[in-house]
N, C-alpha and C positions, 0 to 999 in steps of 0.2 A: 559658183558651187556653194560660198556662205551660204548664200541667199536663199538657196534649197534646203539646206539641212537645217538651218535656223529656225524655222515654223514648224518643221517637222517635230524636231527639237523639243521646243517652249510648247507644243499640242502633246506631247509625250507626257512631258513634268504637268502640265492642267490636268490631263486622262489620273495621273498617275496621285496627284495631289487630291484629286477629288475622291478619290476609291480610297486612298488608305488617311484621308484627313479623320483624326477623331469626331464624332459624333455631338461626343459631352468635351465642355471646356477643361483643359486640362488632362485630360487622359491622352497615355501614353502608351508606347508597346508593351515597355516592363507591365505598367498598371495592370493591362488586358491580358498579360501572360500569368501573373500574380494573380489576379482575376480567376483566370482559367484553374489554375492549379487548387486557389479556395475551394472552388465549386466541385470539382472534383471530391476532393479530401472532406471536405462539409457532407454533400446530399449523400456517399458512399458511406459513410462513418453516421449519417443519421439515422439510414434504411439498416446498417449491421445494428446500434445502439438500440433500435426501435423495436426490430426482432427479439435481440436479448431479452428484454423487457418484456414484451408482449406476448413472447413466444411463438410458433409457430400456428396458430390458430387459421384457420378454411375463413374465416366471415373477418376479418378483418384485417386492410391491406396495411402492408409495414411503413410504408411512405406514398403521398400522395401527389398527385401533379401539383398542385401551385407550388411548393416546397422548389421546384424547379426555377421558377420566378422569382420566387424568394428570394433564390441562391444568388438570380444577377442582380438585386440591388446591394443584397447584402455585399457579396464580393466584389464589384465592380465599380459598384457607387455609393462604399459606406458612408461617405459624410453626406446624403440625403434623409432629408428630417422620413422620408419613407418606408429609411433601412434601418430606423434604430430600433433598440432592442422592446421598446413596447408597442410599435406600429407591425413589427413581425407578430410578435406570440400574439397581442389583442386584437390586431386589425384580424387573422387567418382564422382565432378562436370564435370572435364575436359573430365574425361572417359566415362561419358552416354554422353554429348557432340558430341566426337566422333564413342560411338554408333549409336548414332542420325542421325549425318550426312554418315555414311555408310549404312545404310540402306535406307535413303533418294535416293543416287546415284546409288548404287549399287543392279540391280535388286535379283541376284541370291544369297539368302542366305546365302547358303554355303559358297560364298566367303565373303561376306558380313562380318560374325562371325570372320571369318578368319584375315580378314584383319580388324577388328574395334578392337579386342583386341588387334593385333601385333601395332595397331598405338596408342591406349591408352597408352601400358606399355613406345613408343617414346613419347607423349607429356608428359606423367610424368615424364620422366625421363629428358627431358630439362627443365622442370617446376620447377624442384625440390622438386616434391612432388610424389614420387614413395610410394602408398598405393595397397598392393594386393588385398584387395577387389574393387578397381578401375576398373579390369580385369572382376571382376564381373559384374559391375555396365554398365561396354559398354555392356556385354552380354545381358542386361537383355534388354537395348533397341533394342534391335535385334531382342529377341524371347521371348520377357516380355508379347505376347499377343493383346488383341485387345484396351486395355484399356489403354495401355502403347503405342499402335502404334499409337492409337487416338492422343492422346496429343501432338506429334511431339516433336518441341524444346523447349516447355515448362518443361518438363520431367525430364533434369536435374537440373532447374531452383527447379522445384515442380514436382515430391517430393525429388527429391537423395538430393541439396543442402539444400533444407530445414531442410531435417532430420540429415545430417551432423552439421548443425549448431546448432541445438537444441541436438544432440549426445555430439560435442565437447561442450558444454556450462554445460552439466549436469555433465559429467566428469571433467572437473573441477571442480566442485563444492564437489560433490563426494570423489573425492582426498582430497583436503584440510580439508573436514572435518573426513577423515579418516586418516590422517597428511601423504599422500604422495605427492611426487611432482612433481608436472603436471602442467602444460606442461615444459618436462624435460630438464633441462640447461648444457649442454656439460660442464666439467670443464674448467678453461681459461688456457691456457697455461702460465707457471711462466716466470716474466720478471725477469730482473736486477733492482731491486730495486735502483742504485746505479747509473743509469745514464749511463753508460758504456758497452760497445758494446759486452764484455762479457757475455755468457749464465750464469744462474743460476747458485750458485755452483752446488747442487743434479744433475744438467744436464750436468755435465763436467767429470764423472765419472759412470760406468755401461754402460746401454744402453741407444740410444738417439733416438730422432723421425725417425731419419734416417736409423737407426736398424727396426724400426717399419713397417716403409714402405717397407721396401725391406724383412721384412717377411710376411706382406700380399700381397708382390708378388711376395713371392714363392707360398704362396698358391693355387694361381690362384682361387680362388675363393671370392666371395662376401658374409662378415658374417652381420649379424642383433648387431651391435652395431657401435655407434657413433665413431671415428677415436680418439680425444680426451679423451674420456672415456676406449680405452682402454689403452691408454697409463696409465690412470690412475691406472687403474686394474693391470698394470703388476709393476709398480713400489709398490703400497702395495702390492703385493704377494713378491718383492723384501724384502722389509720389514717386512713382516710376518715370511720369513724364517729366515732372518736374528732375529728377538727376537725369534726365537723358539728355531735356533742353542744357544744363547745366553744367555736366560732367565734369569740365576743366578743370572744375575746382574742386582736388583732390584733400583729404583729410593734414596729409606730409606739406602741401603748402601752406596751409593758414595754423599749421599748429603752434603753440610756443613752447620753443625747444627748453629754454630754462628751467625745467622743473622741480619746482621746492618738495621734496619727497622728505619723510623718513623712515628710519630703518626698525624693523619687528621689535626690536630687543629695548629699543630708547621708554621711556616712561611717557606716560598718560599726560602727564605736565609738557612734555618740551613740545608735543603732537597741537597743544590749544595753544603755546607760544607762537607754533610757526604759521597756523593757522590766521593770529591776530595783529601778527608784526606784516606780515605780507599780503594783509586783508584779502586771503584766499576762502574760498569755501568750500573745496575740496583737496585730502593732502593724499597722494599714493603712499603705500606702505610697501617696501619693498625689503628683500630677506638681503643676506650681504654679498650677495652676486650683484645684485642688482635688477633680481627681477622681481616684477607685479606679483602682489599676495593679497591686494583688498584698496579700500579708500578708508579715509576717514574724513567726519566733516565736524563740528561743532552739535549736530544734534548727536552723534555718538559720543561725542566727550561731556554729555552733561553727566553723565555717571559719574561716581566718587574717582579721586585721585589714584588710590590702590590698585585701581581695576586695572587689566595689561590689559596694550593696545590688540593684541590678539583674541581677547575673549569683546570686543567692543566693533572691529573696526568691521564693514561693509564688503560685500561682492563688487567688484570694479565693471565699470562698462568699458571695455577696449573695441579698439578698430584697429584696423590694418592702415596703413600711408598712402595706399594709392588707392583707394578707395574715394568714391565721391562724397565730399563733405556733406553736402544736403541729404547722404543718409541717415543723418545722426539731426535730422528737424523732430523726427518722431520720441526719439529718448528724450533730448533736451525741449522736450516740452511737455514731458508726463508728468513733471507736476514734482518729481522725486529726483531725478539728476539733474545735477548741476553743471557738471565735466564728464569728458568720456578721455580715458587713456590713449594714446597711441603707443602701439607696442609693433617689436619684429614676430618672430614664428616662435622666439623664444623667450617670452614674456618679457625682453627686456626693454625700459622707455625708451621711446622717443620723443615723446612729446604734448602735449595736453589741449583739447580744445575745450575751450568752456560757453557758457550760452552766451558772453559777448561777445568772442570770436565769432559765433555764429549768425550773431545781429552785424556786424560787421563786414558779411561775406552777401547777407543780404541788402543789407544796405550799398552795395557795391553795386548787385545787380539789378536794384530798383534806380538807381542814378542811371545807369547805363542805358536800362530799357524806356524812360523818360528825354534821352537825348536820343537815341537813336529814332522817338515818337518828333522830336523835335526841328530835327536835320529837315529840309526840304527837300520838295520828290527830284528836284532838279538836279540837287549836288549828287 
């Protein structure tokens, strides 16, 4: 009887994983519910703002179809360079623009269509606001009808840019109060903190932008994400594998429990004492409970003697104990921490890892994977 219902089974969960598998990486139920409710709230609140504004006028419509399209990048897929806020208003504006003006010159339709969308997808793309409902939005002045023929080159003035702006305007709103982030900020690529014409350390070891590029053009093809972001994406999946291979080794194991801290209220003097007697480079600052309020290092105490350690001392980097240590490869090599805190739920220490602890955890697992390369296949 297993034997029956096991295939049956495992054919149900394939059926069932393949229908409700997201489409786009990373999207989720909530996402495409949140999603839903944007679009909702956006196109309905664009077509009432639109009216207001325009009024109730016979020759010209309050909202128009691509504004629909719009609606699911913007909502569904904001952090595409597609959906931001000037591939909307300029990609939609530009392109009924150049509907307009093809249909203006070009008697025959046919080509009309033809040639008004082929020249939209060129002015977006030098514009740098390549939005596929754009494609639409020349269409629609083409064969949008009488009411839309009416209007000329009004049209993409009122209604497409209108409604773009009052789209982009509610989407953000939208977002922030549903805490995502819109309009989406490419990450900045890591300098040399250090003045020096050298790349980051993380950038001098794996792979580099120049690996990146020369695998999107193997691809030959063009993907829907920011060039920046995916750089980002492949270096934490770098990282993801690496704690996964790794895990064991939790932050509460290698930490060093001893730590030299002191306390808010002590002076600016005793903070570079304890810093220089214990050739540390980073000191917690903790209030007289005992718990984390900041760090301080030797570049914060070059300020004069008077200065309190509280108008001087740093934001702390804390982890959790059972956390895996090689989470902390990414901080303790940004060029700016030195040590990261280990703290409970309630900021009190337990512990300090610093960047030799962490050369230490790896030097552990480069010995290991060098003997386990060295053992013969027989033993």
């Amino acid at each position: 009887m297993s034997n029956s219902v096991g295939p049956r089974r495992q054919a149900g969960n394939g059926f069932g994983f393949r229908v409700f598998r997201p489409i786009l990486a990373g999207a989720t139920l909530r996402e495409r519910l949140v999603a839903c409710l944007g679009a909702l709230i956006g196109i309905a609140l664009t077509g009432l703002v639109s009216g207001w504004i325009v009024g109730e006028g016979p020759h010209i419509p309050l909202i128009v179809a691509p504004m629909g399209a719009t609606a699911v990048l913007l909502f569904a897929v904001p952090a595409s360079p597609l959906a931001q806020p000037w591939p909307i208003i300029g990609g939609n504006t530009i392109s009924a623009l150049v509907g307009v003006t093809a249909a203006y010159f070009i008697p025959d339709p046919v080509v009309a269509i033809g040639v008004g969308v082929s020249l939209a997808i060129a002015a977006m793309s030098f514009t740098r606001c390549l939005h596929p409902p754009g494609g639409a939005a020349a269409l629609t002045a083409l064969i949008g009808g009488p009411a839309i023929t009416s209007s000329g080159f009004l049209f993409p003035f009122v209604p497409v840019c209108l409604n773009s702006l009052i789209l982009v305007g509610l989407g953000i709103a939208f977002h922030r109060v549903s805490r995502r982030n819109y309009p989406h900020v490419p990450p900045v690529a890591a300098t040399n903190v250090h003045g020096t014409s050298d790349v980051p350390a993380p950038a001098r070891v794996g792979f580099n932008s120049g690996d990146v590029d020369a695998a999107l053009e193997s691809f030959n093809e063009t993907l829907d994400i920011d060039r920046a972001d995916l750089d980002r994406l492949l270096h934490e999946v770098e990282n993801q594998a690496l704690r996964r291979a790794h895990g064991e080794f939790t932050c509460g194991s290698v930490m060093s429990r001893d730590v030299v801290a002191i306390k808010l209220h002590e002076p600016v003097s005793r903070a570079r004492e304890l810093l220089l007697k214990h050739n540390i480079r980073t000191l917690p600052v903790v209030d007289e409970a005992g718990r984390l309020l900041g760090t301080l290092g030797l570049r914060e105490l070059t300020v004069g003697s008077d200065t309190s350690i509280r108008q001087v001392m740093s934001a702390a980097r804390t982890v959790m104990p059972d956390e895996p240590v090689l989470t902390l490869v990414a901080p303790l090599t940004d060029g700016h921490t030195h040590a990261v805190i280990v703290t409970n739920d309630d900021r009190i220490i337990l512990g300090i890892i610093t960047q030799t602890d962490l050369l230490s955890v790896l030097k552990r697992l480069v010995t290991a994977k060098a003997l386990e390369h060295s053992i013969p296949a027989s033993a």
